[in-house]
C-alpha positions, 0 to 999 in steps of 0.5 A: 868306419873304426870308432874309437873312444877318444877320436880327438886323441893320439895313443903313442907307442916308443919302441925299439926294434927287436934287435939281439944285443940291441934291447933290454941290456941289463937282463943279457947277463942273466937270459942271454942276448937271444932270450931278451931279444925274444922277451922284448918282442914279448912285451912289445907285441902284447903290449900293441895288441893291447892297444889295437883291441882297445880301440881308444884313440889312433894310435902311433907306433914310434919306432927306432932306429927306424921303420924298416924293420920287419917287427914294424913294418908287419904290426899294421900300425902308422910307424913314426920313426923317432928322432932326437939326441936323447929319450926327452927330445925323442918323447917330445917330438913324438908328442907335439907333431902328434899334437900339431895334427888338426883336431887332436886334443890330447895325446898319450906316450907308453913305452912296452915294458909295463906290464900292468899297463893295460886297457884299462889303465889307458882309457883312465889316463884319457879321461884325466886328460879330459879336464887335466892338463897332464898325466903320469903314470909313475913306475917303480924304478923311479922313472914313468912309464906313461906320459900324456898332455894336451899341449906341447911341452919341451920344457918337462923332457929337459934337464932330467937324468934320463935313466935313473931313479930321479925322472919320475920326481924330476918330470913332476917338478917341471909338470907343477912348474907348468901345468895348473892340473895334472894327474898322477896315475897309478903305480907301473911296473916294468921289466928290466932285471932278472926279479921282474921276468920272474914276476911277469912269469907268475903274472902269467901263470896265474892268468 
């Protein structure tokens, strides 16, 4: 029987099919559709073996378009498919059918492209949400790359800027509106121009 450390919590993962043309837009121009196609996958599949090594809580891989692409359909994890009109209404439907479930307490919403967003860093976020209402874990282009809460809430995916540099501070606002105790986590950094592939490069080459 699989054991996880958190049983009582969700691990969300948000990803987008490995469709060429269709992910990490902004670094076509510098790599080539087919090449940031194939980094995405990159990231993605590091990122979920990750995950499923840790053994932290049952995790969820939330997918769009949808399920049917064979880079979920092969990963062996429970697909979800997205739904909403933007990125805060697809987060928040993720998080409250997670948190609707019977006996979960908490649930945690990543996305692939953090790089150093690892094991370590999830279950430090789990233990937060053990006595905190909330966490975020803030990333370096002024948006977050981890989300997590033990209770639903719309209100903190509403009237942000989806995409720009405000998410971060705006999320932040709409959480001290909210949340009596909520955590701030350590700085994330993801991929998304031509600097950051040079520096997941020499991240892993020093590994």
């Amino acid at each position: 029987m699989t054991e996880f450390l958190f049983p009582r919590s969700r691990l969300l993962i948000f990803c987008k099919a490995p469709v060429v043309g269709k992910v990490k837009t902004r670094l076509i121009p510098a790599l080539g559709a087919a090449a940031a196609t194939d980094l995405h996958r990159e990231l993605a599949g590091r990122l979920m073996a990750c995950c499923q090594a840790a053994m932290l809580a049952p995790i969820q891989l939330w997918c769009a378009p949808d399920i049917t692409h064979e880079f979920f359909t092969h990963s062996g994890l429970d697909c979800r498919q997205q739904a909403g009109a933007n990125l805060g209404e697809r987060m928040s439907h993720g998080l409250t059918v997670a948190l609707s479930e019977p006996g979960v307490e908490s649930a945690i919403l990543i996305g692939t492209d953090c790089v150093n967003l690892d094991a370590d860093y999830l279950q430090r976020a789990f233990l937060r949400l053990q006595c905190a209402d909330a966490v975020l874990g803030p990333a370096e282009d002024g948006g977050y790359g981890l989300i997590g809460l033990s209770e639903p809430a719309p209100a903190v995916f509403q009237n942000l800027a989806w995409g720009t540099a405000s998410v971060c501070a705006g999320t932040a606002q709409h959480f001290n509106a909210q949340f009596a105790n909520w955590d701030l986590l350590p700085m994330l950094w993801d991929v998304d121009r031509p600097e950051d592939v040079e520096r997941y490069q020499a991240l892993l080459r020093r590994a």
